[in-house]
C-alpha atoms as one frame of an Amber mdcrd trajectory, in Angstrom:
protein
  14.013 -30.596 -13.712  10.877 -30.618 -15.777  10.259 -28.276 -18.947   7.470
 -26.647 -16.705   9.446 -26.163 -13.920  12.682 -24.165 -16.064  10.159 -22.597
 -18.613   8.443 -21.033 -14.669  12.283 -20.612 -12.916  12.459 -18.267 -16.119
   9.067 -16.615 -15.828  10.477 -15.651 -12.149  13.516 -14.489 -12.970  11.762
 -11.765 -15.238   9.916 -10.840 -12.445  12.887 -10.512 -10.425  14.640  -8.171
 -13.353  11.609  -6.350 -14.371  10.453  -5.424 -10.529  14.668  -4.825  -9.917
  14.440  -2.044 -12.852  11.342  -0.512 -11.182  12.628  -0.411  -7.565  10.060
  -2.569  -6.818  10.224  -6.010  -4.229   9.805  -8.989  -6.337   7.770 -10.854
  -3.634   5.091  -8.220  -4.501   4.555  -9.753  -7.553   2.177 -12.904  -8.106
   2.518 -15.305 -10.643  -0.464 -16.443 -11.808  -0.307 -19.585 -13.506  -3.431
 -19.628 -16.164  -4.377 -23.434 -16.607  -6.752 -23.099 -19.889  -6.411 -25.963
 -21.303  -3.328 -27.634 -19.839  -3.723 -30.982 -18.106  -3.707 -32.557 -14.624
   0.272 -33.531 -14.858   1.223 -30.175 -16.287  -0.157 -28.393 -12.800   1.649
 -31.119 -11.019   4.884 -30.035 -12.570   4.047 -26.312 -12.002   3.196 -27.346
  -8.257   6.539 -28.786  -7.630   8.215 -26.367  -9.076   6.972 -23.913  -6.231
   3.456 -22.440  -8.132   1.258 -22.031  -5.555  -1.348 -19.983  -7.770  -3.114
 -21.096 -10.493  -5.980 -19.196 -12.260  -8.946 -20.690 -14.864 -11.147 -18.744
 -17.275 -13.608 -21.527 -17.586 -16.154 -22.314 -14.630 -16.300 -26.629 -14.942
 -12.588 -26.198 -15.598 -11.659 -24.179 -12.634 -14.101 -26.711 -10.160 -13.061
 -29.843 -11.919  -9.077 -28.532 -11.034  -9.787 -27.272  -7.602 -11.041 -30.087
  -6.955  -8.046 -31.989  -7.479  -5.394 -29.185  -6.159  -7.667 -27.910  -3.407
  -4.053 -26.833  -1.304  -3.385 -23.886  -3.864  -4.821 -20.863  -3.912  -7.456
 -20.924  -6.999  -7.978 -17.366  -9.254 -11.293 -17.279 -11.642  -9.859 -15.218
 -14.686 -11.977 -15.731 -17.599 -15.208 -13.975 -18.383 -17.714 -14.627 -15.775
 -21.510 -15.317 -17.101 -24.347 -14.734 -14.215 -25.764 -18.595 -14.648 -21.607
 -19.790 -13.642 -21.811 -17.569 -10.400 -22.619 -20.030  -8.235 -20.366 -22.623
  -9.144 -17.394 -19.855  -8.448 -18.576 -18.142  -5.666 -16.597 -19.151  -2.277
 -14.675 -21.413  -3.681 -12.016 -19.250  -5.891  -9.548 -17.144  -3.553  -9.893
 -13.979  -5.918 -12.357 -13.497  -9.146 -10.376 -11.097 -11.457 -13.319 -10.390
 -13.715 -16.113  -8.494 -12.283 -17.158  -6.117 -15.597 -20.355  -4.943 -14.553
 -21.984  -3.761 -11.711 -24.710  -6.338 -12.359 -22.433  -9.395 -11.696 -21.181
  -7.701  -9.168 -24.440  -7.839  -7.387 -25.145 -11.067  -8.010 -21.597 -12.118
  -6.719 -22.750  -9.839  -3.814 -26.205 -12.130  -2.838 -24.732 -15.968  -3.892
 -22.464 -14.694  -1.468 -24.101 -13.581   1.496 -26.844 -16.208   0.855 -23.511
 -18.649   1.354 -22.066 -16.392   3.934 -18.872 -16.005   2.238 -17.176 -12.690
   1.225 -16.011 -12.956  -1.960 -12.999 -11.492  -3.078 -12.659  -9.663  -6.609
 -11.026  -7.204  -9.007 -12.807  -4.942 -11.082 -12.045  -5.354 -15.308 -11.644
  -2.613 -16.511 -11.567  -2.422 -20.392  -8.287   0.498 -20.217  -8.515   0.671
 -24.127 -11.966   0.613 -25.110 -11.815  -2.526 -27.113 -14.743  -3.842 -28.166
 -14.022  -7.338 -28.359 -12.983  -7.230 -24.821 -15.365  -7.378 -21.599 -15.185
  -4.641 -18.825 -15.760  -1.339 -17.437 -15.101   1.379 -19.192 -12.840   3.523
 -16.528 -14.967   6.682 -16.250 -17.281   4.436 -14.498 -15.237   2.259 -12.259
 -15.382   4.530  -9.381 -18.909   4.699  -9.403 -19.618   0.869  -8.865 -16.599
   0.867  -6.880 -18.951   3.128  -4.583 -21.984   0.767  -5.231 -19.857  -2.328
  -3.319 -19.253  -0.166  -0.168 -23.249  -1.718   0.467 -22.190  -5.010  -0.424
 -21.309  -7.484   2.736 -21.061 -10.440   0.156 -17.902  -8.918  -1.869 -14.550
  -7.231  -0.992 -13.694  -4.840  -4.043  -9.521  -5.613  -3.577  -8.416  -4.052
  -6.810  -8.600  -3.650 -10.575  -7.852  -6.034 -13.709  -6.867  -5.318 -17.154
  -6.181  -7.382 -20.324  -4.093  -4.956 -22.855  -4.609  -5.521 -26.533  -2.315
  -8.016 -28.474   0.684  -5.993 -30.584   3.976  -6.895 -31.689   5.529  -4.784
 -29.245   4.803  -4.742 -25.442   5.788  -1.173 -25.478   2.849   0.019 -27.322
   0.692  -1.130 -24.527   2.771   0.203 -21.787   0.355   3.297 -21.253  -2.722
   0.772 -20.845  -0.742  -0.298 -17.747   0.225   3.233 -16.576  -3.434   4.309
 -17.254  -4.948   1.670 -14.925  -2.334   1.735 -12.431  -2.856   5.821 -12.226
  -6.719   5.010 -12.093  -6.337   2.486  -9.486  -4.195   5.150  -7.292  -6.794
   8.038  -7.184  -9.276   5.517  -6.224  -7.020   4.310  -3.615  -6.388   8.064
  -2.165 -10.694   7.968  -2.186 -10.811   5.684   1.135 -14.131   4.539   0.360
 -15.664   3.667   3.707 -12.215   1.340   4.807 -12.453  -0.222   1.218  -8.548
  -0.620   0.556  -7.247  -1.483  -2.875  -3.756  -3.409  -2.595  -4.197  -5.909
  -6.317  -3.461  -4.584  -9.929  -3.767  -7.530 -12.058  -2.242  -6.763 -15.268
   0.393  -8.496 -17.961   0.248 -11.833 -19.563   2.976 -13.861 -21.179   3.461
 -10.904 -23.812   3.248  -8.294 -21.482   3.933  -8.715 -17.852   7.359  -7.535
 -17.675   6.100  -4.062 -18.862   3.324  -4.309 -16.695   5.272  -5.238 -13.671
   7.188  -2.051 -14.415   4.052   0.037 -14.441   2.757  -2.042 -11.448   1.334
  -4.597 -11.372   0.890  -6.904  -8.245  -0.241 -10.118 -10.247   0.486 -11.144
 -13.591  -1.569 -13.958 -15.141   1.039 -16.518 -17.089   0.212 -19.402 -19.295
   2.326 -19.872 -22.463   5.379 -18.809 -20.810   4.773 -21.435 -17.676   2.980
 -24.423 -19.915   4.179 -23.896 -23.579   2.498 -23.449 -26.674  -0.702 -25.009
 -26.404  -3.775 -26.126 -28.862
């Protein structure tokens, strides 16, 4: 067994424990497998040891890898500028990184002018870093409204990246926050819109955010080692 392979057997049997001590079903969880800056054989490894999702934050990274492991399901989670829209739209199975209602429209028309319906999360920026990209949550359900008159997107659910402490604890209420934010929108029923994804928890993190919620946790460090 590869390095990759035990280092992600591990990363799953955290999920296991942490959803176990929540009452939750593991198989809700996704793992994520962030590939910044790991290499073609290190996604081979992840893809035999039973990855089947794999997410990029950089737009000629993430086409340049889907293109050569087009049979797994492809996430976009890095910041998303408006002139790299094109090269993502229809071809990643979920963009977690939406942060303003402006790339959400232009997600909206590359994608009808491709007719595709795109797939994406909301980012919400839970603790009003500003270093960090995303909406801030009081207005979340208003462009969460806005996409009911987009055909070119499906709004599936919100993102979050907590800040970086010592302790995962002391982010724990970033989690609870968005996940409590992302159930009263929910209960809203916006015109059959139906929110079902709370990405939230990296390799620091995702246990505690599994705990709070979370339906996908993005995982690089903890799949692919220390890296750079």
């Amino acid at each position: 067994m590869s390095a990759i392979a035990e280092r992600y057997d591990a990363v799953r049997q955290r999920v296991r424990d942490a959803a176990d001590a929540a009452g939750r079903d593991p198989e809700d969880v996704t793992v994520v497998a962030v590939t910044k800056t790991v290499g073609v054989e290190e996604i081979r490894h992840a893809i035999a040891a039973g990855c089947n999702d794999f997410g990029e934050n950089r737009a000629n990274e993430f086409l340049g890898k889907r293109g050569l492991f087009p049979d797994v399901r492809w996430h976009f989670v890095g910041h998303l500028q408006s002139n790299k829209v094109k090269d993502v739209v229809g071809r990643a199975d979920l963009i977690h990184s939406v942060d303003s209602l402006k790339l959400l429209e232009h997600i909206d028309r590359v994608a009808q002018a491709r007719g595709v319906v795109q797939q994406v999360l909301l980012q919400v920026n839970v603790a009003g870093e500003e270093s960090k990209f995303g909406l801030p949550p009081e207005d979340v359900e208003d462009v969460l409204r806005s996409s009911v008159e987009m055909p070119g997107v499906d709004v599936v659910g919100l993102m979050t990246i907590a800040p970086l402490v010592r302790s995962p604890e002391a982010v724990r209420w970033v989690f609870r926050r968005l996940a409590r934010l992302f159930a009263s929108l929910d209960a809203l029923r916006l015109n059959g819109i139906e929110l079902r994804e709370l990405s939230m928890g990296m390799t620091n993190d995702f246990t505690i955010a599994i705990e709070e919620g979370a339906t996908i946790v993005r995982v690089g460090r903890a799949i692919f080692g220390r890296r750079g």
